[in-house]
Structure formats: structure tokens, C-alpha cells
FIVOLO-797479 format. One record per atom (N, C-alpha, C, CB): residue in one letter; x, y, z. Coordinates in pm, whole numbers, plus 32768, in hexadecimal, padded with zeros to 4 digits. Glycine has a CB too. Example, Ala and Ser with C-alpha at 12.3 -4.5 7.8 and 13.67 -1.06 7.14 Angstrom:
<atoms>
A85277DC7830C A84CE7E3E830C A85287EB6830C A846B7E418389 S85057F1F82C4 S85577F9682CA S850A80038313 S85807FC4823C 
</atoms>
This chain:
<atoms>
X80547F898000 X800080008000 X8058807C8000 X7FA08000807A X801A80DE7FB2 X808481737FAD X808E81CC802E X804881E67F37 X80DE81F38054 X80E6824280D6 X80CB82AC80DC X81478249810A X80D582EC8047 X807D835F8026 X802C83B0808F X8022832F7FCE X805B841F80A8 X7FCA846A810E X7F58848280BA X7FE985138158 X7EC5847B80E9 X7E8484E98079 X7E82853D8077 X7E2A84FA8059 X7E5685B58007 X7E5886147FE2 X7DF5866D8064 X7E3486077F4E X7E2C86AB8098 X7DED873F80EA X7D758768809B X7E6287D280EB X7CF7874E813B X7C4B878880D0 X7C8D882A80C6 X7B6487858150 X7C27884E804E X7C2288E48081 X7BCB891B80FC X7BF289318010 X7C0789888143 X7B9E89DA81C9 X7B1B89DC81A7 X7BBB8A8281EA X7B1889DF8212 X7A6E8A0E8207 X7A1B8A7681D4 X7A428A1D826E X7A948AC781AB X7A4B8B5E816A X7A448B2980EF X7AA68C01816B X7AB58AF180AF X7A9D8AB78043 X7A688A5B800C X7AD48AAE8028 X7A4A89F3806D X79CB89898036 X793789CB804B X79CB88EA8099 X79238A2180BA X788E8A838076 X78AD8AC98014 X78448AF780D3 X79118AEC7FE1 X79128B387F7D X78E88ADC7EEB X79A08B7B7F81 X792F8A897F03 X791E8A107E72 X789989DD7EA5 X79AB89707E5C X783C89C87EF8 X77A989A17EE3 X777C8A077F24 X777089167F14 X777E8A667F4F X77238ABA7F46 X76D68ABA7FE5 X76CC8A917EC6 X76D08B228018 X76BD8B2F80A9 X761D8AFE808F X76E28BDB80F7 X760A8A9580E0 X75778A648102 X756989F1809B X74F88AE180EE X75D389EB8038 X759589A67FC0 X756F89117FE7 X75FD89A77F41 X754F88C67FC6 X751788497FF6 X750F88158053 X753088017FD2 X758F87A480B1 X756A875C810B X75F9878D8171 X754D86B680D6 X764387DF8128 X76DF880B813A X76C5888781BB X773288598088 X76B188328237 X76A1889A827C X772388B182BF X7632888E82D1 X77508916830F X77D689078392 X77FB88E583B2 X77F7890F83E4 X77A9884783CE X77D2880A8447 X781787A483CA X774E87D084CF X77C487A9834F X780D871A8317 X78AE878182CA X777D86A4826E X788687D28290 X793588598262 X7970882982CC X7932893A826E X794B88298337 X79E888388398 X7A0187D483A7 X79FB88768424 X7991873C83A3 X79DF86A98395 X7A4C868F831D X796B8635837C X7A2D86CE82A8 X7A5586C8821B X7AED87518230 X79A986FC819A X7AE187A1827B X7B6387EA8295 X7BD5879682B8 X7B53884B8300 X7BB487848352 X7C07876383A3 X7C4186DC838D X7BD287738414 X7BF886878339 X7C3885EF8335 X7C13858A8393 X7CC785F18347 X7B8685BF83C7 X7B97853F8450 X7B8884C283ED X7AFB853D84E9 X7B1784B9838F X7B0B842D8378 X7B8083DD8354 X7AB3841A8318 X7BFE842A832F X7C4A83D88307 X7C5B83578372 X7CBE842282E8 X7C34837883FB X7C6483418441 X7BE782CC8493 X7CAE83AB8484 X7B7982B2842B X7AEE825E8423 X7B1281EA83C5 X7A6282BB83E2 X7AF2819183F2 X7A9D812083C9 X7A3B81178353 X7A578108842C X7A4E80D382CA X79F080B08280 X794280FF829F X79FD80158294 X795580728305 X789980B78356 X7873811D836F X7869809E83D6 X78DB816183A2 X78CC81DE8410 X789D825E838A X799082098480 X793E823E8346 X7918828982D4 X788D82A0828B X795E825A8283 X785482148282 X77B282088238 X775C82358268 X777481968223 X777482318308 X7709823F8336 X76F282C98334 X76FE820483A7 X773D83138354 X7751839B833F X771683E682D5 X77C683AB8336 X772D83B9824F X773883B781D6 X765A83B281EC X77BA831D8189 X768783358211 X75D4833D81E4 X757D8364824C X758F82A981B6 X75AF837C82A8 X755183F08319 X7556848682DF X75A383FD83CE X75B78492829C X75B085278288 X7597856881EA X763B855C82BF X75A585048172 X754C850E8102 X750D84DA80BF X7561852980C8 X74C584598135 X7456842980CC X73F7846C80D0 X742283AD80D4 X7395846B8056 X739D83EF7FEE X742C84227F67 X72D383DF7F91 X742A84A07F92 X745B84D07F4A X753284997F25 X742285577F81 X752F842B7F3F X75BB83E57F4B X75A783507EFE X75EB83D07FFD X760A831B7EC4 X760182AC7E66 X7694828F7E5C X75B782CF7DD5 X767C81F67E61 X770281877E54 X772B81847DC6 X76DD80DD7E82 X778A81B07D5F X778C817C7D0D X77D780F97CED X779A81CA7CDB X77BE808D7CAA X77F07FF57CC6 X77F37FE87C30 X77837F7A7D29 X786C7F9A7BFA X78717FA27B89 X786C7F197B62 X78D37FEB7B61 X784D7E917BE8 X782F7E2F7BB1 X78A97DFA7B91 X77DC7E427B54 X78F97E087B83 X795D7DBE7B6C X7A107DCD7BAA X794F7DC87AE8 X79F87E147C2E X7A607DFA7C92 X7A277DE07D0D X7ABE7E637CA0 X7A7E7D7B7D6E X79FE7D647E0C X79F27DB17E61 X7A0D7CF97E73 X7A4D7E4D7E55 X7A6F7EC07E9B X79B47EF87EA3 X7AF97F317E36 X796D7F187E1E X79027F1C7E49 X78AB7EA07E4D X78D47F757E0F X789B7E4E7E64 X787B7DEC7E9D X78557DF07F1B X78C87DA87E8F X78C77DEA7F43 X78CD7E187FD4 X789D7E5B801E X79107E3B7FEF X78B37EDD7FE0 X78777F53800C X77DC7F4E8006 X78AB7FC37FBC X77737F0E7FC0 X76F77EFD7FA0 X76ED7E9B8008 X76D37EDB7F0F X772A7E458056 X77207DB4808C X76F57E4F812E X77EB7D108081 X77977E6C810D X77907ED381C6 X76E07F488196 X78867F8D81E5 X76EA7F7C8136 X767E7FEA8151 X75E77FB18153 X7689805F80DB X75EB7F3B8136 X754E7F178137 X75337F0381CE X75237E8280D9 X75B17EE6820F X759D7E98827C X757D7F3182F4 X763B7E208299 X75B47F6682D1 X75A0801C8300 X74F3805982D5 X763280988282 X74EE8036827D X746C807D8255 X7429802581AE X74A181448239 X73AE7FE781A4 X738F7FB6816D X733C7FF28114 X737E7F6D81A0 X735C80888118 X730980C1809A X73AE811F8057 X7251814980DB X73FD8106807D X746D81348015 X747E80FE7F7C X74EC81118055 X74B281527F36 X749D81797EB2 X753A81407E78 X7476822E7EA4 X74F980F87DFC X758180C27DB3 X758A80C57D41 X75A4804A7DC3 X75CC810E7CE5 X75EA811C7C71 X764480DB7BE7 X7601816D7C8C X763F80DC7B9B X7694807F7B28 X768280CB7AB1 X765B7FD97B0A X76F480EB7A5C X772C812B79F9 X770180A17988 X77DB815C7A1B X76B380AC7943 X76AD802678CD X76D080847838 X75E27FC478C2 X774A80327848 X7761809E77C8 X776180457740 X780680F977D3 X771D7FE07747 X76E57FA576A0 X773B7F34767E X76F980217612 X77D17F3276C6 X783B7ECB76BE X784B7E96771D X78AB7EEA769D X781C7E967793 X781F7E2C7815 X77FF7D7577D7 X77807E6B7897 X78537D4C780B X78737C8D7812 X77FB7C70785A X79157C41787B X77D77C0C7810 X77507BC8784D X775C7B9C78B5 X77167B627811 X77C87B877901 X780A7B48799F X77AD7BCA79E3 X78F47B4F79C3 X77E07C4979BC X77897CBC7A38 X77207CC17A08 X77B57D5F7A54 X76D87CBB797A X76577CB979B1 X75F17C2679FA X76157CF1793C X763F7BE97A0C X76147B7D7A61 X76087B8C7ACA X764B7B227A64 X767F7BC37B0C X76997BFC7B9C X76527C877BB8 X77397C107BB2 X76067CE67B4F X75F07D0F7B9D X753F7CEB7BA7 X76307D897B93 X75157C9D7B64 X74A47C437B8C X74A47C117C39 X74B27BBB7B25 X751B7BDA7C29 X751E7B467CB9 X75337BD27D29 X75EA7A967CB9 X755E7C2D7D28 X75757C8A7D76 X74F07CD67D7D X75E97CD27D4C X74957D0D7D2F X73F97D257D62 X73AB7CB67D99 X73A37D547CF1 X739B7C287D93 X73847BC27DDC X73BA7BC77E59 X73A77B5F7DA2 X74367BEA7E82 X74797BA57EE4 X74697C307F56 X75247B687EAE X743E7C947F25 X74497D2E7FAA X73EE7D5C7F70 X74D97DAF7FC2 X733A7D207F25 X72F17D5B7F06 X72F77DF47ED3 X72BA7D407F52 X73577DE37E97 X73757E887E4F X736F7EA67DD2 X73F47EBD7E5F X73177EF67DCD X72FD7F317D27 X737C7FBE7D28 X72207F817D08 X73D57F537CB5 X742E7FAA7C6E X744A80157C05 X745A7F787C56 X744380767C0D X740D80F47BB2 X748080F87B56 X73F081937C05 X746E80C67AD7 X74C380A47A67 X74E481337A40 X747D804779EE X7514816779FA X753E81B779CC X758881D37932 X756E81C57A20 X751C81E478BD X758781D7782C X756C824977F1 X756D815577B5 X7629820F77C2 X763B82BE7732 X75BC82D976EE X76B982A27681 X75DD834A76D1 X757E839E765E X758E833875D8 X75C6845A7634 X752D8305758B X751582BE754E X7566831374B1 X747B829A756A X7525837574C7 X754E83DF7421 X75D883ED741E X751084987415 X7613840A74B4 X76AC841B74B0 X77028392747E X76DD8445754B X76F2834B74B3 X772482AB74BD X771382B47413 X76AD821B752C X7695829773D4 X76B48299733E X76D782CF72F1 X7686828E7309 X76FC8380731D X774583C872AD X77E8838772F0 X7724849A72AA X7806835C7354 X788283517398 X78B882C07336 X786B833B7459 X784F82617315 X788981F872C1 X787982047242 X785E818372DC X783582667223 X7813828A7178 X78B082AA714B X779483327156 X78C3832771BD X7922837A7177 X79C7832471B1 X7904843C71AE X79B282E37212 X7A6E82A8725C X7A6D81F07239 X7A7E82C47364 X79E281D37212 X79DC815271F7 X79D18102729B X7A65812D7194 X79A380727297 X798F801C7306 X79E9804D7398 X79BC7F8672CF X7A6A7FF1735C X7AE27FDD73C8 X7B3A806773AC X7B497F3D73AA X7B0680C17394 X7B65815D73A2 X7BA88170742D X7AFB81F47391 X7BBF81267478 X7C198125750E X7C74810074F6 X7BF980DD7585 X7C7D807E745B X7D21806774BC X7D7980907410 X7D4F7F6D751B X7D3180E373DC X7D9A816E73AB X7E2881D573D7 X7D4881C873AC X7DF382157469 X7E02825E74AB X7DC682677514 X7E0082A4747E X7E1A82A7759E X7DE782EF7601 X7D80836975F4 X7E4E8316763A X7D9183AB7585 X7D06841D7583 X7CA183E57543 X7D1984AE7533 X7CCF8379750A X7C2D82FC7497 X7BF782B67534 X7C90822373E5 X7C4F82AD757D X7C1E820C75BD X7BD4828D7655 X7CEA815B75F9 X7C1483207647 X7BCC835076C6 X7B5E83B276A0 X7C308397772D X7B5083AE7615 X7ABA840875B7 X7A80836475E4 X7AC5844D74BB X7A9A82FE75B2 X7A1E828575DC X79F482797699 X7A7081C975A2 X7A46829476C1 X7A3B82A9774C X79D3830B7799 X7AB482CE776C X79F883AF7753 X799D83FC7748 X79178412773C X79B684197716 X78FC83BB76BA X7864838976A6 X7830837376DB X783D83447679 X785282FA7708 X7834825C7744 X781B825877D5 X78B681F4772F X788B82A2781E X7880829378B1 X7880832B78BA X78FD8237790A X78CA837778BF X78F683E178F9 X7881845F7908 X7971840578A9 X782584567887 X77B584C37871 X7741849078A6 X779884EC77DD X773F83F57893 X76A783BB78D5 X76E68400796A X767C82D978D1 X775F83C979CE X776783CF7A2C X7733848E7A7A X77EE838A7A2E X778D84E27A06 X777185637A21 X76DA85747A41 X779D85B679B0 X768C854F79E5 X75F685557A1E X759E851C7A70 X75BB854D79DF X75CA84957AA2 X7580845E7B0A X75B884CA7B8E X75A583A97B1A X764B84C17B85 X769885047C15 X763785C87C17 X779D85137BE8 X75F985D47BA7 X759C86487BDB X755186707C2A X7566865F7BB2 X752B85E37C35 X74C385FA7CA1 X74C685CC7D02 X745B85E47C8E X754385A37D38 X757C85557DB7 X75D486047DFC X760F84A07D77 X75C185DA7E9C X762086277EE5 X769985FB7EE3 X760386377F5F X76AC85787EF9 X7730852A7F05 X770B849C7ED0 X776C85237FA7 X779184577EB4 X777883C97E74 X77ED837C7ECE X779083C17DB3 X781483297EB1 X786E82947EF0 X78A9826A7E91 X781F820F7F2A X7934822D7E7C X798181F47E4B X79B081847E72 X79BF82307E3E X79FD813A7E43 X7A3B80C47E5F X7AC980DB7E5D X7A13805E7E07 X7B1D81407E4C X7B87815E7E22 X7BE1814C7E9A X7B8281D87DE3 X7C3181107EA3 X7C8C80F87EE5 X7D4181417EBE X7C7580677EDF X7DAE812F7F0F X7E5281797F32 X7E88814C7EC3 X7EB881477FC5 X7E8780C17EDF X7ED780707E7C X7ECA80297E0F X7F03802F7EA6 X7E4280457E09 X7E1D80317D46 X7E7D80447CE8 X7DB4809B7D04 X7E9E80D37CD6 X7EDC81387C71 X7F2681757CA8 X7E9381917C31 X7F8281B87C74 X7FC382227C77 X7F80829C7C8F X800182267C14 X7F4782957C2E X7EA882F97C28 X7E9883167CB6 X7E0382A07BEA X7E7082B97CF2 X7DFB82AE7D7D X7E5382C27DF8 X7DA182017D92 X7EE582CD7E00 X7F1C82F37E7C X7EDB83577ECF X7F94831C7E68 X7ED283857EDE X7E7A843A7EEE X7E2384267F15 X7E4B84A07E7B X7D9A83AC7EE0 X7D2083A17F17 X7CD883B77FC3 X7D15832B7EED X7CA284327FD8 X7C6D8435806B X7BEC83DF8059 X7C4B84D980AC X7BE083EB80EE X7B2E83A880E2 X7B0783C98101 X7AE8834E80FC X7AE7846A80F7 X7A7F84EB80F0 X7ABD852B80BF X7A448532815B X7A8A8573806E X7AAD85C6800A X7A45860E7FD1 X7AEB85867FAF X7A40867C7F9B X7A2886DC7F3C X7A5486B27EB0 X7A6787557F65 X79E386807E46 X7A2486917DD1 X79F086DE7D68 X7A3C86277DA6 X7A75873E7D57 X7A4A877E7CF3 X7A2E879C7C81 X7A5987A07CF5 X7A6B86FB7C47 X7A3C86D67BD7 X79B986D17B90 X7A5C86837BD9 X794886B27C3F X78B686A97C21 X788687057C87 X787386137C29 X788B87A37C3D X784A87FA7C81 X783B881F7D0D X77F587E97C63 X78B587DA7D31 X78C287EC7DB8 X786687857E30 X789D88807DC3 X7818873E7DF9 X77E886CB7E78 X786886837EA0 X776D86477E42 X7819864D7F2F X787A86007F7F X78A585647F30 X782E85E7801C X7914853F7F61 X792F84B47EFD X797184637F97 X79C684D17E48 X792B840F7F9A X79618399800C X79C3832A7FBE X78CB83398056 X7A1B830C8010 X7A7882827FC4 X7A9D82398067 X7B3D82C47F4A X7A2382158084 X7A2581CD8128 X7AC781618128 X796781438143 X7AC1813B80C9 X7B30809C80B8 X7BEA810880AD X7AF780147FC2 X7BD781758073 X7C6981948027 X7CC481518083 X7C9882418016 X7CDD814280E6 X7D48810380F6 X7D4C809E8146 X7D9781488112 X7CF6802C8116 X7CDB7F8F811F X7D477F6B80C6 X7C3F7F5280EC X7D877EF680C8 X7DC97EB28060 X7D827E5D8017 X7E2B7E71808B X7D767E147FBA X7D4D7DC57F86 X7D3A7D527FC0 X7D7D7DC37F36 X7D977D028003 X7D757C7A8063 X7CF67CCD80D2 X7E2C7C3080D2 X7D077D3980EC X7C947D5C816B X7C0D7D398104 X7C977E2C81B9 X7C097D9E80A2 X7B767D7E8073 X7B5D7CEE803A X7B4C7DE47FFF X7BB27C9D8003 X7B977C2B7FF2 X7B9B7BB780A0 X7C067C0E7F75 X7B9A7BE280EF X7BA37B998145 X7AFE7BC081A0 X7C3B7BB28189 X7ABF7C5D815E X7A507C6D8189 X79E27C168122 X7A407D028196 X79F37C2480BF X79A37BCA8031 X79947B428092 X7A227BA67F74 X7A197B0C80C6 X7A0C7A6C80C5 X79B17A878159 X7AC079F780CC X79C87A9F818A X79907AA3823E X78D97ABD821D X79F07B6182BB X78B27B1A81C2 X78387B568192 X781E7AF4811A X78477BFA8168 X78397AAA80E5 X77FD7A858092 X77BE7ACA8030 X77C77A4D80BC X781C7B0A7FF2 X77F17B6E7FB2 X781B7B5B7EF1 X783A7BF08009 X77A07B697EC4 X77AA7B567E55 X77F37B837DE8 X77607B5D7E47 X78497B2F7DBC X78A37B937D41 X78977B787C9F X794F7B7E7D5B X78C57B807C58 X78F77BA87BDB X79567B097BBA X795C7C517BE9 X79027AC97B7C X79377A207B5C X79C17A5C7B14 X78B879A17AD5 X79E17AA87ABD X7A407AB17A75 X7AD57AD57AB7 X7A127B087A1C X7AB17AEE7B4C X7B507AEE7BBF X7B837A817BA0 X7B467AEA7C77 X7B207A207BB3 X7B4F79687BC4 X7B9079457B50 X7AC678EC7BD0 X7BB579B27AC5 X7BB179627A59 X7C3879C67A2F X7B12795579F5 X7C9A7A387AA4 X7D247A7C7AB7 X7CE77B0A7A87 X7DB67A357A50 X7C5B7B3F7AAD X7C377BBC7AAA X7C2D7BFB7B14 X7BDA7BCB7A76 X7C8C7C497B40 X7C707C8E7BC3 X7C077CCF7BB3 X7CD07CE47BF6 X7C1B7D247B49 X7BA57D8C7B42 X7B8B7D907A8E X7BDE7E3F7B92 X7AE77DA87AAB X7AAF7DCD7A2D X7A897E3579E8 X7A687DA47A24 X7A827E36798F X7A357EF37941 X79EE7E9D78C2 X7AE27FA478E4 X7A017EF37878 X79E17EB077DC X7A117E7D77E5 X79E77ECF7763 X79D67E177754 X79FF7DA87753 X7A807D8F76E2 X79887D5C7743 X7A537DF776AC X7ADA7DFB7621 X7B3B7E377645 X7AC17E497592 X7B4C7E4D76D3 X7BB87ED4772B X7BD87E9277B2 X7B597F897757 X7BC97E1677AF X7C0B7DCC781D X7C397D27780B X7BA67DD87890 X7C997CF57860 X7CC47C8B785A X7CEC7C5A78A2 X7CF57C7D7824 X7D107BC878A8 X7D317B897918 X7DD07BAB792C X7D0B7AEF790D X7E027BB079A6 X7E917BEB79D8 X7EF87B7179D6 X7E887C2F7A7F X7F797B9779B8 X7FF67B1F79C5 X80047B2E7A4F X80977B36796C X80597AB87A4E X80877A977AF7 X80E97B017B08 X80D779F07B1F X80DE7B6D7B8F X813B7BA27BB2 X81147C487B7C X81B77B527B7E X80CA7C667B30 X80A47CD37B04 X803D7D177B55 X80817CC07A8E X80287D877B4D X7FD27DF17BCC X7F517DD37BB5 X7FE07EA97BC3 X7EF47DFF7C1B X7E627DBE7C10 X7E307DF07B9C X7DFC7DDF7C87 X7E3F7E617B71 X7E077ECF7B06 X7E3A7EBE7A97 X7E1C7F5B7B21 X7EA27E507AA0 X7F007E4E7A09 X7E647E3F797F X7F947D807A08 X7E087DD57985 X7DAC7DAE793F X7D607E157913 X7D6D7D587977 X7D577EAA7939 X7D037F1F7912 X7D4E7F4C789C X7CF07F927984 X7D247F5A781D X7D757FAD77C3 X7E127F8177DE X7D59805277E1 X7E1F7F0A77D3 X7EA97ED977E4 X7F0F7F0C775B X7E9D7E2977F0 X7EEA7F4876FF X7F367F9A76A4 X7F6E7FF276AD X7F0F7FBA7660 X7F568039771B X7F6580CF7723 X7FB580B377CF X7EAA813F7713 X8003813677CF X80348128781F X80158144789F X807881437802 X8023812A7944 X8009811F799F X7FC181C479D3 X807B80DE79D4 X8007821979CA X7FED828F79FD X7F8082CE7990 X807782E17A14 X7F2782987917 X7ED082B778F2 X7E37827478EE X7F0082CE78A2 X7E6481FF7905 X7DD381A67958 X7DA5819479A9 X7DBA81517965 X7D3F8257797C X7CD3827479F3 X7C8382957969 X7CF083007A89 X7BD78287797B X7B9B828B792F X7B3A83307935 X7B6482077937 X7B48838179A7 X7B4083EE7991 X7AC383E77A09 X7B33841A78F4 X7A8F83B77A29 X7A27839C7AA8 X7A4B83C17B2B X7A0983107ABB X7AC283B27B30 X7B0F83B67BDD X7B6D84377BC4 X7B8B83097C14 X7B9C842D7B55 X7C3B84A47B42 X7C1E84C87AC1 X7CFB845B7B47 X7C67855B7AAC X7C8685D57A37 X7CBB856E79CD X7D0D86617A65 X7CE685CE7976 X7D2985B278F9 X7D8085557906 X7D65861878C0 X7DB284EE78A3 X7E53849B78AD X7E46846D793A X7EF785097899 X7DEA8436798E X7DD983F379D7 X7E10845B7A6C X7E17836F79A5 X7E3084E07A83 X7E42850A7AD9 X7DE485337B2B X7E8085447AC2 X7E0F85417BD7 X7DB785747C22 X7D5D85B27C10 X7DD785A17C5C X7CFB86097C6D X7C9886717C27 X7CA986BF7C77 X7C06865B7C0A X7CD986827D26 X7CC586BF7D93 X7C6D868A7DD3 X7CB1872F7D89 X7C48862D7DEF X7BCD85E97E17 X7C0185887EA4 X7B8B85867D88 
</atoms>
């Protein structure tokens, strides 16, 4: 895991300033949790619970179905509150493995999952004009398909949320050193962004899956740590990083798909 500190919230003058004095659920008491850094120093739970005492309904898990980081996290928040909200990016190329799972996963925590897909008109001028597989062209082909697909549906669901949840963890990426688990992001208009897990390791959340019985993504069992599309992921060699299988063409410090971090896969500040 990276030793990385995270990144310093901004004050409190400045997070009312970026939402706006009174604006939604962002009152004082939660600015000065999001200042000072206490949660860094919470628990998964503690984090959620927090999270969903102070903006539901207006707060949502996003789970992409195909890492057990949210898994997990859906296993801990149902168990907190059984009307929490869970989301999924279907961006038209998902492996029939997640949409299976995320069937067995509304069965299994009675939860209706609020799908979420691209703009239909965009997506077809996007393959008219770059053709099918325009990702593995280039980094600006493969992050215009990204754009579409995930990044603009995501911009508009996160509208109408105060804050959302992540699965994002320290030692994913390079990318993700930095990750707090409260935060301000200002990538999305300034709502709150929870990442309860960032600095779980990977054996922790897989050791919560096995204890919970918690449903995953058949395609781990088959050397997929993690999934996305399906034409944009693969199974990993022995000895290679969990994330190697994402856009394994491109190089490490640019496989982020624009959902979590800025341009070329960098921070946002979040």
C-alpha cells in the first residue's frame, strides 16, 4: 500500500464557497468534518454511516459490477440502511459475467439498481464517425469512448446527488495515492465524494467478500481482478499489478477513465 498522505481538504470558507452557503445537505458541521480530516481516521462503517445520515436520499453507491471493492461496500451499506441507493454505469460493452451479477446482486440485498446509459445519439455519431473499437487507436480515441460512455452519463446522474461513494482504494494506481475518504470533488460540482475503503488493501476487502458471502463477478475466478468493458479488459499475468488488465495497452499513469480523475488520468483534487 502507498504511504502517500492525502491531499489537504480545502477550509471551510472554501468548501461553502464551492457549494454554496446553505446549498444542499453541506452544512458546518459536515465542512468542518470534510476540513479537518477526522474521517481519515474512521472505519468503512463509520464512514457510511455518516455519509447516509447526512445525505440521504440524496447519496448513491456507484458499483461498477466488476471489482469486489464495491461489492463490499453494498454488502456493509445495506446492512446500515436498507433503503440506500446503488448505481451502475452500463455503457453498452459490459461482459455478460456483470450483467449476471448484477441480477444475483438485486436478489440477494433486494435492491433495485438504477442503471444508468449514454446518450444514445452521442454513442452513434461516436461510432459512425471513430468506428467500433476506436480505443485502442489512441489515448484521446480510447478516452472520447470513455467520455461518452461513462463519464457524461455519470456527469448527469451525479446532478442530482449531494454526494456519492466510491470503491477506490491507495494502492490500486498510481493515480489513487492521494485518495481521502471525504472529500470535496470538484470535478462534480462540488458534492461530497466518500471512498470509505481508500486505504483497505486488497486481501482486507477480499477477506470481507469471503467472511460476508458476498457476491462477485465469476470472471476474478477466471485471472480478472477487475472488470470494465469488455473489449478493454483482460485477464492479468502472474506477477503483474491488479489493474494491469484495464486498457493494458496504454501505459500505467493513463488508465483512469475520467470518472474518478482529470485529464491523462491525473488527480482532480478530490
Amino acid at each position: 500500500m502507498s504511504t502517500s498522505s492525502p491531499q489537504k481538504a480545502a477550509g471551510t470558507a472554501e468548501i461553502r464557497r464551492i457549494r454554496g452557503d446553505g446549498e444542499g445537505a453541506l452544512t458546518d458541521a459536515v465542512a468542518a468534518t470534510i476540513e479537518d480530516g477526522t474521517a481519515e481516521s474512521w472505519g468503512p462503517q463509520e464512514i457510511l454511516t455518516w455519509g447516509l445520515k447526512n445525505f440521504s436520499p440524496g447519496i448513491a453507491l456507484s458499483c461498477s459490477f466488476g471489482a469486489p471493492e464495491g461489492l463490499a461496500l453494498i454488502d456493509m451499506m445495506r446492512r446500515i440502511d436498507s433503503d440506500s441507493r446503488v448505481f451502475v454505469l452500463d455503457t453498452g460493452r459490459l461482459p455478460q459475467a456483470t450483467y449476471d451479477l448484477i441480477d444475483r446482486v438485486r436478489e440477494r440485498y433486494q435492491l433495485e439498481v438504477e442503471v444508468v446509459f449514454p446518450d444514445a445519439a452521442a454513442v452513434t455519431a461516436m461510432v459512425r464517425q471513430h468506428g467500433m473499437n476506436l480505443f485502442y487507436e489512441s489515448v484521446e480515441q480510447r478516452q472520447r469512448c470513455c467520455g461518452v460512455r461513462k463519464v457524461e452519463p455519470l456527469n448527469g446522474y451525479l446532478g442530482g446527488l449531494d454526494a456519492w461513494i466510491s470503491g477506490l482504494r491507495r494502492d490500486q494506481n498510481v493515480t489513487r495515492t492521494d485518495t481521502r475518504k471525504v472529500a470535496i470533488d470538484h470535478t462534480h460540482g462540488g458534492i461530497v465524494k466518500l471512498n470509505p475503503i481508500a486505504d483497505w488493501s486488497r486481501e482486507q476487502v477480499m477477506d470481507y467478500v469471503r467472511a460476508h458471502q458476498v457476491p462477485t463477478n465469476r470472471l476474478h475466478a477466471k485471472g480478472y481482478p477487475s472488470v470494465g468493458c469488455d473489449p478493454c479488459s483482460r485477464a492479468i499475468r502472474p506477477g503483474e499489478d491488479q489493474r494491469a488488465g484495464r486498457w493494458w495497452w496504454e501505459n500505467a499513469e493513463n488508465r483512469e477513465c475520467g470518472i474518478h480523475f482529470g485529464g491523462e488520468g491525473q488527480g482532480s483534487g478530490i
